[in-house]
C-alpha positions as CSV (number, residue, x, y, z in Angstrom):
1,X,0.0,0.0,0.0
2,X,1.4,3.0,-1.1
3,X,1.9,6.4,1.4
4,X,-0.5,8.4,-0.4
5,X,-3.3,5.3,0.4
6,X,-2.3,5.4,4.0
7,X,-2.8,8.9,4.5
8,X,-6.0,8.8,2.8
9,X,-7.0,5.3,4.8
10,X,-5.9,7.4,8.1
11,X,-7.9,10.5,7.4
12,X,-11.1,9.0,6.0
13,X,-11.0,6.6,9.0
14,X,-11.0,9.4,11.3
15,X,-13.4,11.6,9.7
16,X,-15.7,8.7,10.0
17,X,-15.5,8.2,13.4
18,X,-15.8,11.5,14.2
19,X,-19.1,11.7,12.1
20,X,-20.2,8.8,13.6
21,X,-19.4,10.4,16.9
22,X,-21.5,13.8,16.6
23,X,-24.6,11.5,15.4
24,X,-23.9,9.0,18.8
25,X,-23.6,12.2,20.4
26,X,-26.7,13.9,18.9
27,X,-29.0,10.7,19.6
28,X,-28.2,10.7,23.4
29,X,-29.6,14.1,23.8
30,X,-33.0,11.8,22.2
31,X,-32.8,9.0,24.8
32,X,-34.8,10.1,28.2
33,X,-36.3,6.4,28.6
34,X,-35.8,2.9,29.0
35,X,-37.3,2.4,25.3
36,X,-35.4,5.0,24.0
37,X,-32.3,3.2,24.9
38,X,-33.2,-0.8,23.8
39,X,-35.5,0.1,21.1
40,X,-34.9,3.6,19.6
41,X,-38.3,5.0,20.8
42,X,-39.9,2.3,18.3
43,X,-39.6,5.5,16.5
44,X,-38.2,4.5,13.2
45,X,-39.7,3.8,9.5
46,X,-40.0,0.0,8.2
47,X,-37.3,2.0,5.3
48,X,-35.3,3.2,8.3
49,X,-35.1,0.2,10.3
50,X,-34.8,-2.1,6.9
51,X,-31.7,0.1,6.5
52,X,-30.3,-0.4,9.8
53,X,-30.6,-4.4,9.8
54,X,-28.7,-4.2,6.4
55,X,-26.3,-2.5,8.7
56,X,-26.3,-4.7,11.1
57,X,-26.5,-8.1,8.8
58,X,-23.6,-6.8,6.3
59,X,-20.8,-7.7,8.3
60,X,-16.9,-7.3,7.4
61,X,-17.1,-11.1,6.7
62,X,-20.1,-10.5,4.1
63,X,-18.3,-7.2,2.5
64,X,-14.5,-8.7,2.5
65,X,-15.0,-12.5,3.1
66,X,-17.4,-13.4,0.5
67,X,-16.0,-11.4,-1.9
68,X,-12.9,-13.2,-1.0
69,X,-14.1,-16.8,-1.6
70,X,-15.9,-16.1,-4.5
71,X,-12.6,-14.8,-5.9
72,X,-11.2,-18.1,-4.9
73,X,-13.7,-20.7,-5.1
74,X,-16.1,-19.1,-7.7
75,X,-19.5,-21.0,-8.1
76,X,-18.8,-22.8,-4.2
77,X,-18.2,-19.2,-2.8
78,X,-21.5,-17.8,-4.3
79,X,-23.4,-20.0,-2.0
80,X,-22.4,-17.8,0.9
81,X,-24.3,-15.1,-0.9
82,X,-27.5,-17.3,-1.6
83,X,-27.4,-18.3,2.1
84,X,-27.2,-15.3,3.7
85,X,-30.3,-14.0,1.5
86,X,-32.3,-17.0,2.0
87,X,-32.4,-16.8,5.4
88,X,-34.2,-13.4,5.4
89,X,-37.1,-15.4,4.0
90,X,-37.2,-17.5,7.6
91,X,-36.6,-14.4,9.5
92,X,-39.4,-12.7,7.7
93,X,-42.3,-15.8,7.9
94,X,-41.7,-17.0,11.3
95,X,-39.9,-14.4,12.9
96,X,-40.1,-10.9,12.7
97,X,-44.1,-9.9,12.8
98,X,-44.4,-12.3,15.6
99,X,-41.5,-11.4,17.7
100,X,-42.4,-8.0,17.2
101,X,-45.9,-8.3,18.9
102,X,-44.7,-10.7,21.6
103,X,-41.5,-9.0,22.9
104,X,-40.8,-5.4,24.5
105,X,-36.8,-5.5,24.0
106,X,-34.8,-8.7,24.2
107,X,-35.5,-12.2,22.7
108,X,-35.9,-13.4,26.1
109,X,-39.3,-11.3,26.5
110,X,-40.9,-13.8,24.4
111,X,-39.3,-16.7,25.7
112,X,-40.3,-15.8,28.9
113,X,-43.9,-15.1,28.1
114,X,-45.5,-18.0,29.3
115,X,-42.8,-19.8,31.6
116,X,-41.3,-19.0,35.0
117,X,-38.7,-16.1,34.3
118,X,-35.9,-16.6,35.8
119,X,-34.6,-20.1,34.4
120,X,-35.6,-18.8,30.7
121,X,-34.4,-15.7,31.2
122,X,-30.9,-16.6,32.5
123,X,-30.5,-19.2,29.7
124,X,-31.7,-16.9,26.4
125,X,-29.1,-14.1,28.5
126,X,-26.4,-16.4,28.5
127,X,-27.0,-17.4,25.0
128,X,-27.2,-13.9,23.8
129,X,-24.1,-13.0,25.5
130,X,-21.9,-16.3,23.9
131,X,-23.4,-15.3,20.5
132,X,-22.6,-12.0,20.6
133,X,-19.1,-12.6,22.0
134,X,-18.1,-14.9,19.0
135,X,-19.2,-12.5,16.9
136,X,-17.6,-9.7,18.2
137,X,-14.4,-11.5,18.1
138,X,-15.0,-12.1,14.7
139,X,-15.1,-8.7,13.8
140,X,-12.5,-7.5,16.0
141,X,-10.1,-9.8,15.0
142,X,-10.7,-9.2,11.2
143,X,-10.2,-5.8,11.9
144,X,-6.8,-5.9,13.1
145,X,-5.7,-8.0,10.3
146,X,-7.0,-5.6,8.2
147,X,-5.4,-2.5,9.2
148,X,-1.8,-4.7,9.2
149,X,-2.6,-5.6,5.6
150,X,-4.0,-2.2,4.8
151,X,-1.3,-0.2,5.7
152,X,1.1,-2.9,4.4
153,X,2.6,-3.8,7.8
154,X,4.8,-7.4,7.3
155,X,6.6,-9.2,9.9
156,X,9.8,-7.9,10.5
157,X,8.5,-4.3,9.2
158,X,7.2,-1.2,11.1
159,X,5.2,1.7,10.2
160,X,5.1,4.7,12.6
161,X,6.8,2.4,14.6
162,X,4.1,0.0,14.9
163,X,4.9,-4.0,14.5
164,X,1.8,-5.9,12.6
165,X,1.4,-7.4,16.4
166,X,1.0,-3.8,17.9
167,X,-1.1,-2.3,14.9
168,X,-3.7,-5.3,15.2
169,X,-3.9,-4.6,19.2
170,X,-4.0,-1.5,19.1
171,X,-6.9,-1.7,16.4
172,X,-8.6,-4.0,18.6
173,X,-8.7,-1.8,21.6
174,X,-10.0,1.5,19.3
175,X,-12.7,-0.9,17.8
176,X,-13.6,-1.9,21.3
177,X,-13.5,1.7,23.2
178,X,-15.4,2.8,19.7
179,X,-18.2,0.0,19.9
180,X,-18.7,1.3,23.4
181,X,-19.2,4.9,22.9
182,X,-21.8,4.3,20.7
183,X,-24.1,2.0,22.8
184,X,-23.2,3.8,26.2
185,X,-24.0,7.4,24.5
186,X,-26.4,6.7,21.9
187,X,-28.1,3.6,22.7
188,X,-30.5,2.1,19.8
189,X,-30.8,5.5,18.5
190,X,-27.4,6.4,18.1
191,X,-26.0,2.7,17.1
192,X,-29.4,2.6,14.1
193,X,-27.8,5.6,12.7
194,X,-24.5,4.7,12.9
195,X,-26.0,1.3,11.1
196,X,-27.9,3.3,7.9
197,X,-25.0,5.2,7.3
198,X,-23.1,2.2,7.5
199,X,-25.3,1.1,4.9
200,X,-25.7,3.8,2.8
201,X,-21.9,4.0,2.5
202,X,-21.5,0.4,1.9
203,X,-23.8,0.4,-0.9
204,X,-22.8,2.9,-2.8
205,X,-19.0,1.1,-2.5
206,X,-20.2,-2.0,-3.8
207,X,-22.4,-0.4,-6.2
208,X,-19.4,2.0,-8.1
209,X,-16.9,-0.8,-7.7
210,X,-19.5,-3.4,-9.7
211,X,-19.9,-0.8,-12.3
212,X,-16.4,-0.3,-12.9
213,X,-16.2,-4.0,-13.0
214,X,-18.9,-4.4,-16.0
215,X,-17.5,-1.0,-17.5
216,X,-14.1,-3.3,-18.0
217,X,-15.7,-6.2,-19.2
218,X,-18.1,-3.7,-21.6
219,X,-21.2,-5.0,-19.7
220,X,-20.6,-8.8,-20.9
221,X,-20.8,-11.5,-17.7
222,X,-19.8,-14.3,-20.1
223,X,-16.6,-12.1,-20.7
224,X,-16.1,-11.7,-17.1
225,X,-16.9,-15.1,-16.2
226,X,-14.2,-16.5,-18.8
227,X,-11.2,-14.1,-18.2
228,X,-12.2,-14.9,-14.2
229,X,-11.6,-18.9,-14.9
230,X,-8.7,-18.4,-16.8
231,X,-6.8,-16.1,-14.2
232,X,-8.3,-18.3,-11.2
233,X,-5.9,-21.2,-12.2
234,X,-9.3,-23.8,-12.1
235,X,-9.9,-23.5,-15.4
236,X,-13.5,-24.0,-15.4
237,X,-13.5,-26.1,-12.3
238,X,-14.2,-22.5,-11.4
239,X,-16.9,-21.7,-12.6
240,X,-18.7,-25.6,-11.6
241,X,-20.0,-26.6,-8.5
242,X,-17.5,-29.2,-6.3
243,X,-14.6,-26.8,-6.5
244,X,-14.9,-26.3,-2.6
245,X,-18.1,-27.8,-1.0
246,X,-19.8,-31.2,-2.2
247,X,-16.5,-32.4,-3.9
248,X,-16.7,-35.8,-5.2
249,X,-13.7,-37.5,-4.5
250,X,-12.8,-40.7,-6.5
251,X,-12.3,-43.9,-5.0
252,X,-13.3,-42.9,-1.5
253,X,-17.4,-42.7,-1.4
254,X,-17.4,-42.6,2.5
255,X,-14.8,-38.5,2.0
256,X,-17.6,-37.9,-0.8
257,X,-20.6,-38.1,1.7
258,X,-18.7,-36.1,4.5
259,X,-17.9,-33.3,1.6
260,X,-21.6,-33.2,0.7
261,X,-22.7,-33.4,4.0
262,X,-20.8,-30.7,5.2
263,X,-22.6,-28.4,2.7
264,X,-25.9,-29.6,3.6
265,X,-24.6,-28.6,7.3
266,X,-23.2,-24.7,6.2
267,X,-26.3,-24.2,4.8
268,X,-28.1,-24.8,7.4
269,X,-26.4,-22.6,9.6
270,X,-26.8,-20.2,7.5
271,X,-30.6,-20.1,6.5
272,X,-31.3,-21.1,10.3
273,X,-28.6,-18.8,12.2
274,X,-29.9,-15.5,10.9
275,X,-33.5,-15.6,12.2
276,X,-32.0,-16.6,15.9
277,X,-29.2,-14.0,15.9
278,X,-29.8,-11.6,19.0
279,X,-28.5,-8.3,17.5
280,X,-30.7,-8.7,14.3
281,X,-33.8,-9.8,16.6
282,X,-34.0,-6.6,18.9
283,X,-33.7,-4.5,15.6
284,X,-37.6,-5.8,15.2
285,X,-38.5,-3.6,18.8
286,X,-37.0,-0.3,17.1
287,X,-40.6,0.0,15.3
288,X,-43.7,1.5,15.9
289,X,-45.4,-1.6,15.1
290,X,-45.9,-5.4,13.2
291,X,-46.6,-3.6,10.1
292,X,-43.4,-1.5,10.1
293,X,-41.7,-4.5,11.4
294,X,-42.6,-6.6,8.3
295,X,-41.5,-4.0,5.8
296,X,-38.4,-3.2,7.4
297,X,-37.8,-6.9,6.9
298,X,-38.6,-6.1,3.3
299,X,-36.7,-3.7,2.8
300,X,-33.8,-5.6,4.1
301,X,-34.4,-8.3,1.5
302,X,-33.9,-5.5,-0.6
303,X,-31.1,-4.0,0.1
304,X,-29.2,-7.0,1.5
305,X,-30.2,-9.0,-2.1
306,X,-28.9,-6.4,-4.6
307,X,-25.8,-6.4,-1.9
308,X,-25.3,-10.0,-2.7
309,X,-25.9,-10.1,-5.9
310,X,-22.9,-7.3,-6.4
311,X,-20.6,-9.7,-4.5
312,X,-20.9,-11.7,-7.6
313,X,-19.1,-8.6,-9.4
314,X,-16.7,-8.2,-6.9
315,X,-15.7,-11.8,-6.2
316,X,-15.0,-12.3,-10.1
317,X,-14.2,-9.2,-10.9
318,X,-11.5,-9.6,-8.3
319,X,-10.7,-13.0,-9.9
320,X,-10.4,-12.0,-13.2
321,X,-8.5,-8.2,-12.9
322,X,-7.0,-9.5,-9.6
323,X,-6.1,-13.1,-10.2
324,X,-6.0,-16.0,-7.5
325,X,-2.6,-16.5,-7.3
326,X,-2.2,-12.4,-6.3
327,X,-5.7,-12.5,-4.3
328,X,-4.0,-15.9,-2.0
329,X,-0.2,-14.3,-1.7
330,X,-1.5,-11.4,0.1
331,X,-4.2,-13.2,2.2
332,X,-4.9,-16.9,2.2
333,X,-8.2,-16.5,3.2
334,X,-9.0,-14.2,0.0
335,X,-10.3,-11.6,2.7
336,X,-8.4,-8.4,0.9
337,X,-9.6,-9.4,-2.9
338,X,-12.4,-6.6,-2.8
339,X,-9.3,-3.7,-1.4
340,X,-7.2,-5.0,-4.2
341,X,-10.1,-4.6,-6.6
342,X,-10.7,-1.4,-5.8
343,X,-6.9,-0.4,-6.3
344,X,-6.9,-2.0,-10.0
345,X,-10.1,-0.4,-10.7
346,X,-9.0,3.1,-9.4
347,X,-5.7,3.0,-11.3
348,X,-7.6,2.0,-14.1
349,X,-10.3,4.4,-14.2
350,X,-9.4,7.6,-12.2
351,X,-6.6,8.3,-12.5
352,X,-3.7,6.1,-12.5
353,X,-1.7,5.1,-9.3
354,X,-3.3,7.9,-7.0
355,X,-6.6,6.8,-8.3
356,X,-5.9,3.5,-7.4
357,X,-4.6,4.9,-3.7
358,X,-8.0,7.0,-3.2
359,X,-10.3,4.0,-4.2
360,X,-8.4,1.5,-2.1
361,X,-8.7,4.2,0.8
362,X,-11.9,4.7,0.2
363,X,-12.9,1.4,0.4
364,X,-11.2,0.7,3.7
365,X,-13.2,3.1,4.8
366,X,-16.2,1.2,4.1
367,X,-14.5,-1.8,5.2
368,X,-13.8,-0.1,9.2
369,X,-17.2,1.3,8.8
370,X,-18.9,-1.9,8.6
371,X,-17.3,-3.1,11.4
372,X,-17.8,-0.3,13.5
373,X,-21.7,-0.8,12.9
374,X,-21.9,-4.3,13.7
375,X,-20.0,-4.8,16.4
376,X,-22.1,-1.6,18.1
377,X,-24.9,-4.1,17.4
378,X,-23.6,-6.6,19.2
379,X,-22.8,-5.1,22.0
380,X,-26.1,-3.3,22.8
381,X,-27.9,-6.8,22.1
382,X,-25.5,-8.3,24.6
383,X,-25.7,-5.3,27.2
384,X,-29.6,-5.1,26.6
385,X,-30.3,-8.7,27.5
386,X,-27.8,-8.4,30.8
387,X,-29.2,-5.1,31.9
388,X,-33.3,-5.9,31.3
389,X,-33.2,-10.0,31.5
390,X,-30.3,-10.5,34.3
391,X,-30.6,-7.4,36.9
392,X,-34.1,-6.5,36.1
393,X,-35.8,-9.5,35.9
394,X,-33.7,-12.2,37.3
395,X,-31.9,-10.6,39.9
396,X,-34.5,-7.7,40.9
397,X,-37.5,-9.8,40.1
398,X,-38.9,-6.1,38.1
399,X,-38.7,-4.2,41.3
400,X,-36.2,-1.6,39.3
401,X,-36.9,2.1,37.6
402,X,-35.9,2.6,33.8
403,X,-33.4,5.1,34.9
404,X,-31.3,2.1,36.7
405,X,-32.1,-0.2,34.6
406,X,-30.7,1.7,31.8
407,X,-27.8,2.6,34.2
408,X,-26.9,-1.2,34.2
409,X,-27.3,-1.6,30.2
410,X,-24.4,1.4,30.1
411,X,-22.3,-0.3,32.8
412,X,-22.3,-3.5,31.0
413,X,-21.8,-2.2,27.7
414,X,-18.6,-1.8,29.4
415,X,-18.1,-5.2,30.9
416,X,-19.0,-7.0,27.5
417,X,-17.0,-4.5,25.5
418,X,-13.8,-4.7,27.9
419,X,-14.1,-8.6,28.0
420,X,-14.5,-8.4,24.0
421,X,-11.4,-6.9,23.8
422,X,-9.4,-8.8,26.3
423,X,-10.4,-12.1,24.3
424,X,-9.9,-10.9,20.7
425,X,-6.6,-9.4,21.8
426,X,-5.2,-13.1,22.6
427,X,-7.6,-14.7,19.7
428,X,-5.8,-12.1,16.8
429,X,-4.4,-15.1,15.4
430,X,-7.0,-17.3,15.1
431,X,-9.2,-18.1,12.1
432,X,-12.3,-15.7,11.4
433,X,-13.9,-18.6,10.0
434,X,-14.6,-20.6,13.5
435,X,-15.4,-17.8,15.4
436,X,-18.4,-16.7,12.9
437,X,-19.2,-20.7,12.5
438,X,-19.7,-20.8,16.2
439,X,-22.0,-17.6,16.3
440,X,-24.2,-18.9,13.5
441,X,-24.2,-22.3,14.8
442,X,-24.9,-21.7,18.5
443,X,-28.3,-19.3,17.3
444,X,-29.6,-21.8,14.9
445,X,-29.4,-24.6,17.2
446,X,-30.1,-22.6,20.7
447,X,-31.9,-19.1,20.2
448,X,-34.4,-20.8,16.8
449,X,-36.1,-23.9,18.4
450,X,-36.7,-22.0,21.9
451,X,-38.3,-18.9,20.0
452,X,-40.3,-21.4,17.2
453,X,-41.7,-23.9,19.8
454,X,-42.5,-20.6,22.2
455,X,-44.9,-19.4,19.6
456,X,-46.0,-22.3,17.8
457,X,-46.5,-25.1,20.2
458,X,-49.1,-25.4,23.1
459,X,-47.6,-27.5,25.0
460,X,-44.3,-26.1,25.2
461,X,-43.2,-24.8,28.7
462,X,-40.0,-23.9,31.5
463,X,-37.8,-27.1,30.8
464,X,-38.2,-27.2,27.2
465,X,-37.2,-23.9,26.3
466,X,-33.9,-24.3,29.3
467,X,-33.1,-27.9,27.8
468,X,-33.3,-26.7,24.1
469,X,-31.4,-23.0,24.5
470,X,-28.4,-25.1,26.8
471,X,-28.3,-28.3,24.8
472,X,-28.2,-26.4,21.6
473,X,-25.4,-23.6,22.7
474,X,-23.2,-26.8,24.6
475,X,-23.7,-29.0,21.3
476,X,-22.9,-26.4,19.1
477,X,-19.5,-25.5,20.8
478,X,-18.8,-29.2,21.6
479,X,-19.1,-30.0,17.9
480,X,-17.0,-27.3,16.6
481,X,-14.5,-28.2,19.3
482,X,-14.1,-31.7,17.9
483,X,-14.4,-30.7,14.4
484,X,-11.3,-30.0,11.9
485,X,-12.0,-26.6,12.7
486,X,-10.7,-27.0,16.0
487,X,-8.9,-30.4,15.9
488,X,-7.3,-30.5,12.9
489,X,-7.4,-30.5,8.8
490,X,-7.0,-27.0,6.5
491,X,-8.9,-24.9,9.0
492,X,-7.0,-25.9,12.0
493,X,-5.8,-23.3,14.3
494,X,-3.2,-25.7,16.2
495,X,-0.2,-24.2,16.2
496,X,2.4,-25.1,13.5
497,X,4.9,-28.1,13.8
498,X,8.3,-29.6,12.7
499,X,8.2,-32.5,11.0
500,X,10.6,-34.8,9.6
501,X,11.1,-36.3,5.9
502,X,9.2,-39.4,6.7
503,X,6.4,-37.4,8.4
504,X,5.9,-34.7,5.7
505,X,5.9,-37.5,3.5
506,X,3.4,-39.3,5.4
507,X,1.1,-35.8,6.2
508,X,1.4,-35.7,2.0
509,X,3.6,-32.6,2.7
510,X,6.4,-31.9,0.0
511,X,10.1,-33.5,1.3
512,X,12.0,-30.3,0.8
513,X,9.5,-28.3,3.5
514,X,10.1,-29.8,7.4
515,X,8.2,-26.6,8.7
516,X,4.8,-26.8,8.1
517,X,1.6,-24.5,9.1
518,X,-1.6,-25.3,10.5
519,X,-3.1,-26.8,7.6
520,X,-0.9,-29.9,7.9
521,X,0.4,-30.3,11.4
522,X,1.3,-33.5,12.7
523,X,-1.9,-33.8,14.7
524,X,-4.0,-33.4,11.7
525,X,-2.5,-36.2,9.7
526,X,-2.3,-38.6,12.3
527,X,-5.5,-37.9,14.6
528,X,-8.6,-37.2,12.5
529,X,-11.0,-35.0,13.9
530,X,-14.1,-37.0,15.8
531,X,-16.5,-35.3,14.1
532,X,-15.6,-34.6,10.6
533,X,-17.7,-31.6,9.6
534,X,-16.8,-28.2,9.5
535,X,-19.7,-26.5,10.1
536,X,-21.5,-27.8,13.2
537,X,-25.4,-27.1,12.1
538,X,-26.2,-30.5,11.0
539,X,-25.5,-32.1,13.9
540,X,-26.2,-29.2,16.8
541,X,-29.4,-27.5,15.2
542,X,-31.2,-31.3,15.6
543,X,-29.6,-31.7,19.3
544,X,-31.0,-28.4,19.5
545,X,-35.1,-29.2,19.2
546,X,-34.8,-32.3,20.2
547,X,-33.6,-31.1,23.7
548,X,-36.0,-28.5,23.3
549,X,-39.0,-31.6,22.6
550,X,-37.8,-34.3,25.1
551,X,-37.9,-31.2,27.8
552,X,-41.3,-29.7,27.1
553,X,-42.2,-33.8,26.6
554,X,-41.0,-35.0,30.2
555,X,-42.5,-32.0,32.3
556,X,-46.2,-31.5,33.3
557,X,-46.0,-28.1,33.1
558,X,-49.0,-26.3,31.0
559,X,-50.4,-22.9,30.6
560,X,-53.1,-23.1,28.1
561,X,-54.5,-19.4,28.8
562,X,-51.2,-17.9,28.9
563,X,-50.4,-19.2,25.7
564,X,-53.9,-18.0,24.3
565,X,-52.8,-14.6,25.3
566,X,-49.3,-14.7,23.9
567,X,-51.1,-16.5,20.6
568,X,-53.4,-13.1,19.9
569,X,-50.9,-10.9,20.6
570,X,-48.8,-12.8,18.0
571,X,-50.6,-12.7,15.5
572,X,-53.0,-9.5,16.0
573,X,-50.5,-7.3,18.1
574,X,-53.2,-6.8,20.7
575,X,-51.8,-5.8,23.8
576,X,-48.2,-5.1,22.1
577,X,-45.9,-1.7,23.1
């Protein structure tokens, strides 16, 4: 990255946050109540709101990692995209209308409708909080990595005396002490417009970057598509399903199934995960009612669809003006493809090498902005649920005034942001991948069954919804945890190992290498992971409702009338705030 891009990076960065600041700032002065602070003052549009869960749902691992794999994978990485967009559809029919008429500001408010508080409560909290967490390291620790790579920072290099070890902690912590600001300050006010302009920004990236990509191609996909295959070096593996998920491998039937499995599995977490995660759920409370609840959902199909559908520029207009082999030298994971895009395409079209600087910078921009919004997200869904499920409910039994009970939301914004940063300061090295597999995973398999059966099934009561949220959060990690993510195989994160000749040759690691990284360690070729999916949705999101059913199943608790009430005011909003 040259100087001129790193000033530029540096400067847009900081007129961001202070932007992003004076609105925080400006939404405080809005906030005199406790439903100001969850839910905005249910004061925002179905357009409004629609923009802010784009926000939200548009993470730095939909903006730079699917880009990324598309770049790499092609037709295998474009599932990520479908996914992600499907899942709207579940959010939309069995989630957000209902959930809006149930609940007042946490996902526990409905769980807790018709069942003895403090068990339900607790558990959904605890939930929230280890979804939340996972997340945030996600997002934290891509955002360290980022600003290394940004501002070109290689090991055994410095810039302004930072080493890429001190320039990813030190991004951490200003991500963290950021991400705080904005719930303690602004609460959902502040952190939703900190969200649409999030989203408004990241659009318009995506969108000029896709049009320079077709203005190079002339406007011709079956030109882009070709010179992307060619420059991928798949040939048109490429541009075929099987290149990374549902691979059929010769002679070995029993690999075959696992591989195809293990895409039945990531899609599920994917289509499933979205409609239990906490921070996009309390989004549904920021409106005046289920009406503007359902169209922000549609207007997040919206946006978040023709989003998408642009990573399909990006990814392969990466491919083919990028290439692979330049995409995977300066990230292996393929996370910087859309920044190096934007470089070509700004040296291409405006202007030559400073062109290229002020795209790339621009684009960074987007990049930390993205970030920013999400992870404020997370932490007021994670500080709202300790503040109003924990203290208020659990602890006080309701006997507390808004004023504290916002009081406690601010404190813990604190806790959860200070603990965030702790852990993704000693996580910075491990892979993105797991931590975002386990978010997903844990609210498809924990957070989903709890809210469907709560609405849906009579007889559903206090041990169900306990059994179902802690057998599907304790499966979910358990799995991952003995999975290749974890225990071994190409996503490992196991430290690297030495081996010798007749154990590289063995591991199928080339005889003139001893030193080998994570992806074929010692451990991995010899001990097999237990469990040998990657993504844990297959196996969790069953343990999940089936904890949820034999609990419900082998307790006599019923309370027909209650769930009469909580029925109408489902699907009528009768009795809704």
């Amino acid at each position: 990255m040259s100087s001129t891009a790193r000033t530029l990076t540096i400067v847009l960065f900081l007129v961001l946050v202070l932007v992003t600041l004076a609105i925080t700032i400006w939404a405080n002065r809005q906030t005199r109540n406790a439903t100001d602070f969850y839910a905005g003052g249910r004061s925002f549009s179905g357009f409004q709101n629609g923009m802010a869960i784009g926000g939200d749902y548009m993470s730095a691992a939909s903006f730079l990692g699917i880009a990324g794999i598309i770049a790499l994978s092609g037709y295998d990485g474009f599932l990520y995209s479908i996914g992600f967009l499907v899942a709207w559809l579940v959010a939309l029919l069995l989630v957000a209308e209902l959930l809006r008429n149930s609940g007042r500001y946490t996902m526990a408010d409905v769980l807790a409708y018709r069942m003895r508080q403090t068990p339900v409560r607790t558990a959904a909290s605890v939930s929230t909080i280890v979804v939340s967490i996972f997340y945030l390291l996600a997002q934290m620790v891509g955002a360290g990595s980022l600003v290394a790579l940004l501002l070109g920072i290689k090991e055994g290099q410095t810039f302004l005396g930072l080493t890429p070890t001190t320039a990813k902690i030190l991004t951490i912590v200003l991500i963290g002490i950021l991400m705080i600001a904005y719930v303690v300050i602004g609460g959902m006010k502040g952190t939703t417009y900190v969200q649409i302009v999030k989203a408004f920004m990241l659009m318009l990236g995506a969108i000029l970057m896709a049009l320079l990509v077709a203005i190079a191609f002339r406007f011709n996909l079956s030109s882009l598509l070709g010179d992307a295959a060619a420059k991928s070096g798949k040939g048109a593996e490429f541009l075929e399903p099987g290149l990374k998920y549902g691979k059929d491998i010769a002679g070995n039937s029993g690999a075959t199934l696992v591989s195809k499995l293990d895409l039945l599995s990531l899609g599920a977490a994917l289509v499933l995960g979205t409609a239990g995660l906490p921070h996009v759920l309390i989004r549904f409370y920021a409106v005046p009612n289920a009406k503007a609840a359902r169209r922000s959902v549609l207007w997040a199909i919206g946006i978040i669809g023709v989003f998408y559908l642009l990573t399909l520029a990006l990814g392969f207009g990466a491919a083919a003006l990028v290439g692979g082999k330049a995409i995977a030298a300066q990230d292996p994971g393929g996370n910087t493809a859309a920044p190096q895009l934007a470089q070509v395409l700004g040296a291409r079209y405006l202007g030559g090498s400073t062109g290229g600087a002020v795209l790339l910078a621009v684009i960074a921009a987007v990049a930390f902005a993205t970030i920013l919004a999400v992870v404020a997200g997370l932490t007021l869904a994670s500080s709202s649920s300790v503040a109003h499920d924990l203290y208020a409910n659990v602890l006080r039994r309701g006997q507390t005034s808004e004023r504290e009970e916002v009081n406690v939301a601010r404190y813990a914004a604190f806790g959860v942001g200070a603990v965030a940063i702790v852990l993704a300061v000693f996580a910075r090295s491990l892979n993105v991948a797991f931590l975002v597999a386990v978010a997903f995973a844990i609210a498809a398999s924990a957070n989903l069954p709890a809210i469907l059966f709560s609405l849906f099934w009579k007889k559903f009561n206090t041990r169900g919804a306990v059994w179902g949220i802690y057998g599907g959060l304790i499966s979910a990690v358990l799995v991952v945890l003995l999975s290749p993510i974890c225990w071994g195989g190409s996503n490992s994160n196991l430290p690297a190992v030495k081996l010798t000749a007749t154990q590289a040759a063995d591991c199928g690691v080339p005889t003139s290498s001893t030193e080998v990284n994570n992806a074929t360690a010692l451990f991995s070729c010899t001990t097999p992971a237990p469990i040998p999916f990657s993504n844990p949705g297959l196996i969790s999101i069953p343990i999940g409702f089936l904890a949820a059913y034999i609990g419900a199943r082998t307790s006599r608790e019923r309370d027909p009338e209650r769930y009469a009430e909580l029925e109408v005011r489902s699907l009528t909003g009768a009795g809704s705030v």
